[in-house]
KERO-508932 format. One line per 4 residues: number of its first residue (from 1); their letters; for each residue x, y, z of C-alpha. Coordinates in Angstrom, 3 decimals. Layout:
BEGIN
NUM	A	X Y Z | ...
This chain:
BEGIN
1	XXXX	31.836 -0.939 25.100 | 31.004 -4.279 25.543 | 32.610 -6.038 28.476 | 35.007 -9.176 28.014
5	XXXX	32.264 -10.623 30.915 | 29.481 -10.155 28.934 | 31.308 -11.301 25.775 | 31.909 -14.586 27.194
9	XXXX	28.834 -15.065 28.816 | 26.865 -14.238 25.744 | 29.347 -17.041 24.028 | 28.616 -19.616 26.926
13	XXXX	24.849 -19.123 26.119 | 25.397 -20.075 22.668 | 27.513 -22.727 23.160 | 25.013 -24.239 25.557
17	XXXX	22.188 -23.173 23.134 | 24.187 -25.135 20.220 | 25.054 -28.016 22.217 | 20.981 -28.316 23.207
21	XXXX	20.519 -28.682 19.782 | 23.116 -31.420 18.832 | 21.926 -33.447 21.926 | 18.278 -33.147 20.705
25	XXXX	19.384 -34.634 17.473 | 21.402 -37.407 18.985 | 18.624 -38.320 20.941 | 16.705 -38.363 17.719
29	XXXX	18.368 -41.219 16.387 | 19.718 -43.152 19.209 | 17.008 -42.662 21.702 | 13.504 -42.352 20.191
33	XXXX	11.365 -43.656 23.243 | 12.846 -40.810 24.806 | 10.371 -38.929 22.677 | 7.443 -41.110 24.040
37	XXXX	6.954 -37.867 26.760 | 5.288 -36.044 24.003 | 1.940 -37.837 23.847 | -0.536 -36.746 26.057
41	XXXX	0.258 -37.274 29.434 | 3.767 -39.160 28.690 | 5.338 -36.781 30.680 | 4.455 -38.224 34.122
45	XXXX	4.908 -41.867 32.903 | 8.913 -41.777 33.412 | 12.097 -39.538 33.929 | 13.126 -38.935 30.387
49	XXXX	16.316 -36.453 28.795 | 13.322 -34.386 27.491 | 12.554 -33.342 31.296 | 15.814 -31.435 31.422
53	XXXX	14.900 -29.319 28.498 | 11.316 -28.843 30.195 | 13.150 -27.292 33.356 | 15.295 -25.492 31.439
57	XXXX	13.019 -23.620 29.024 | 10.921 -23.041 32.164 | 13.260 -22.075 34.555 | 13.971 -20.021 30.865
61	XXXX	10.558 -18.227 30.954 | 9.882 -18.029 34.789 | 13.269 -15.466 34.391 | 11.570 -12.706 32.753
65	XXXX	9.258 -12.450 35.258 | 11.917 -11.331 37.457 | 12.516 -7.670 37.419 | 15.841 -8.025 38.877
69	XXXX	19.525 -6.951 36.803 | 20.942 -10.037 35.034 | 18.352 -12.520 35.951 | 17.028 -11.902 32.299
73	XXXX	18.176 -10.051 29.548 | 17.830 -6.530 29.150 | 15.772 -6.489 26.382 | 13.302 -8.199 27.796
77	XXXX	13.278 -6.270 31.366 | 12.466 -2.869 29.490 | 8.228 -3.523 30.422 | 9.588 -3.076 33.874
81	XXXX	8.998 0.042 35.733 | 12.187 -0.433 37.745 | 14.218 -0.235 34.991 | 12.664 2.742 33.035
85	XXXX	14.437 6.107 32.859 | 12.697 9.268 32.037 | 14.569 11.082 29.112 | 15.165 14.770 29.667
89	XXXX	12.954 15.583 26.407 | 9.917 14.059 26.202 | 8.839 13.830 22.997 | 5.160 14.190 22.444
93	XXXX	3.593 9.771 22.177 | 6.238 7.424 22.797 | 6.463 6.072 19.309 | 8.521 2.392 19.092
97	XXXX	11.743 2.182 17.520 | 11.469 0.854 14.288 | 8.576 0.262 11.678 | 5.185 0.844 13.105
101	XXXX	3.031 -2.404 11.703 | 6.504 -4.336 11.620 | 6.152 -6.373 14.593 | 1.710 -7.164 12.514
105	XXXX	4.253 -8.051 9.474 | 6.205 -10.743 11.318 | 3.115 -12.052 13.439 | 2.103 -12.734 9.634
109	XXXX	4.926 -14.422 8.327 | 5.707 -16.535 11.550 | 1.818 -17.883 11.238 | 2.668 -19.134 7.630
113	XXXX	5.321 -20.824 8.647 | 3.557 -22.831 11.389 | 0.742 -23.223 8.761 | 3.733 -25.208 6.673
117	XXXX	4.752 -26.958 10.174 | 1.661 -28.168 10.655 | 0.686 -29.404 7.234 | 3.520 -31.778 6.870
121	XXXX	2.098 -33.222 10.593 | -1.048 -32.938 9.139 | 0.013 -35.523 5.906 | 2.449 -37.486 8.161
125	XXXX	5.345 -36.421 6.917 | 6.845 -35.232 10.454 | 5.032 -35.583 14.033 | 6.066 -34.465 17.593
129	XXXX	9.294 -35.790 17.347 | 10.615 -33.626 14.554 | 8.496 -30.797 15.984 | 10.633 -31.133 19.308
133	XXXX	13.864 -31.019 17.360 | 12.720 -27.936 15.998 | 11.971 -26.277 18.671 | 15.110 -27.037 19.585
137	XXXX	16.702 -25.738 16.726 | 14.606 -22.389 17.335 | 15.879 -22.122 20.498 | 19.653 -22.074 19.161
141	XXXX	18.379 -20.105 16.174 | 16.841 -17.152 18.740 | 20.420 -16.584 20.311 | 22.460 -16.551 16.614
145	XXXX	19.571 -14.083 15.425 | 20.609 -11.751 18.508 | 24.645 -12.405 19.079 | 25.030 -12.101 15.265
149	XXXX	22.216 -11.404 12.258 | 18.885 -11.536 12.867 | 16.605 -11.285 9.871 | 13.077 -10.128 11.469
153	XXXX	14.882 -6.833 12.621 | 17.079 -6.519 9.220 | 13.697 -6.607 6.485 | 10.467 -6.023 8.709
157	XXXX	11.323 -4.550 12.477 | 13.822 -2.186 11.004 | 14.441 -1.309 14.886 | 17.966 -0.719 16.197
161	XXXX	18.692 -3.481 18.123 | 17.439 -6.343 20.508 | 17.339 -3.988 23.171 | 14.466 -1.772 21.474
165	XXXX	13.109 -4.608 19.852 | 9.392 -4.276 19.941 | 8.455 -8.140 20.104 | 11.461 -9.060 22.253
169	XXXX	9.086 -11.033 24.818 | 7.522 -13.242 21.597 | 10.685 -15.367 21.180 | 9.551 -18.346 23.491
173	XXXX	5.937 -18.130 21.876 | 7.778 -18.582 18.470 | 10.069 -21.703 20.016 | 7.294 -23.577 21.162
177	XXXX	4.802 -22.589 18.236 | 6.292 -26.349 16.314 | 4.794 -28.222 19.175 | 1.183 -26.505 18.647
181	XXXX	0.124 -29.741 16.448 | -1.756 -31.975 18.752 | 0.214 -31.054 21.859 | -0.052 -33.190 25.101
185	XXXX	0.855 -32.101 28.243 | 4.490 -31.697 28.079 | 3.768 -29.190 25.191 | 0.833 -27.231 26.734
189	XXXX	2.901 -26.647 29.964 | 5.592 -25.009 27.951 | 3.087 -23.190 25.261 | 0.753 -21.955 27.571
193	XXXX	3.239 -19.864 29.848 | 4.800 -18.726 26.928 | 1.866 -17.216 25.495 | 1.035 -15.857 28.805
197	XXXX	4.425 -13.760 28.523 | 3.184 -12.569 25.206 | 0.248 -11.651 26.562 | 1.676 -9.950 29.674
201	XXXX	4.476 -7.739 27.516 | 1.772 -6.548 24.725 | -0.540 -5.270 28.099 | 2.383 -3.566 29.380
205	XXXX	3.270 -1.972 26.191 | -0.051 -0.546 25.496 | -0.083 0.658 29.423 | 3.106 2.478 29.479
209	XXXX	4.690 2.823 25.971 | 7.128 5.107 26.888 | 9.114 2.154 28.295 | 9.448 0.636 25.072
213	XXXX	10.809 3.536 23.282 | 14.550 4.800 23.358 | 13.127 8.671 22.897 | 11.625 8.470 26.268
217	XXXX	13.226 5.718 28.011 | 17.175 6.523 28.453 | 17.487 2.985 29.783 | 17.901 1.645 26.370
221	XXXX	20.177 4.410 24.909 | 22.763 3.410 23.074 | 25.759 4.590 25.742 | 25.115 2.239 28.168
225	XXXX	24.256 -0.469 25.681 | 26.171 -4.136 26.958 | 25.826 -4.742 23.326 | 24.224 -7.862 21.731
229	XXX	26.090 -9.986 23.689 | 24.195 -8.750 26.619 | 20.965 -9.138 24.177
């Protein structure tokens, strides 16, 4: 059972997930050369609102490289040796939970999507601005697709849960994928550590599967699941 602690600490995410959002749109409209930190090397020309997001999602990423209980969430700790428990039958390959070419499925459909993102920068329509806000919005988005319905696990992961989620450690890759277009340097610094966390789950997935799987690792069994709110 989920614990009223987690409950409300999964809420106080949201709510500060949310409330990231609403201030990136309110500095949309009533603070635009806030947005000036987006070209090129804007970022080191002045302090700007935008710098609090920048610690934020990094401080954000530099957590999962922590193997350490409740520094980041369990879903993404599972690549971690420390946290992997042998299951009394071990089944013969440590097959993924869920569909086997989902997570090649929604690597597809997420690169469509960016192909739309960056077409409309491509014709002018939007430009880094409206790629900030949504990455911003993606951010919220990531934590309502966990706490409550997420639609990559529902039609094309077809996995249990977050917790055996087989592209858990992609989310910050897919944030930050708006802000591809012509990044400058406050975009890189965010895209390229995300990527390397990408990078750095898929190696430890091919290197010790059984991890990833809840027939061989008891750690992500469903009795001493926190529940989504401890994603």
């Amino acid at each position: 059972m989920t614990s009223n602690k987690t409950r409300r600490s999964g809420i106080t995410q949201l709510i500060f997930r949310l409330g990231a959002f609403i201030i990136a749109v309110f500095l949309y409209f009533a603070r635009p050369d806030d947005f000036d930190v987006l070209e090129g090397a804007g970022f080191f020309d002045r302090p700007s609102t935008l710098h609090i997001y920048w610690v934020i999602w990094i401080v954000g990423m530099a957590a999962r490289l922590i193997p350490l209980k409740g520094i980041a969430p369990p879903g993404a700790q599972k690549r971690f040796g420390k946290f992997y428990k042998p299951t009394e039958s071990m089944p013969a390959g440590a097959k993924h939970d869920g569909s086997a070419r989902g997570h090649l499925w929604a690597a597809l459909i997420w690169a469509l999507l960016a192909a739309g993102v960056f077409a409309l920068n491509a014709a002018n329509i939007t430009g880094r601005r409206e790629n900030f806000l949504l990455t911003a919005a993606l951010y919220a988005l990531d934590l309502i697709f966990v706490r409550f319905y997420c639609p990559l696990r529902e039609w094309i992961m077809k996995n249990r849960c977050c917790m055996t989620c087989r592209i858990y450690n992609w989310d910050w890759a897919m944030i930050f994928t708006p802000m591809l277009y012509k990044p400058g340097f406050y975009a890189l610094s965010l895209i390229l550590p995300a990527a390397a966390l990408m990078i750095v789950w898929e190696a430890a997935l091919r290197r010790h599967p059984e991890r990833f799987s809840p027939r061989t690792n008891a750690s992500l069994d469903c009795s001493i699941c926190r529940g989504c709110d401890g994603q």
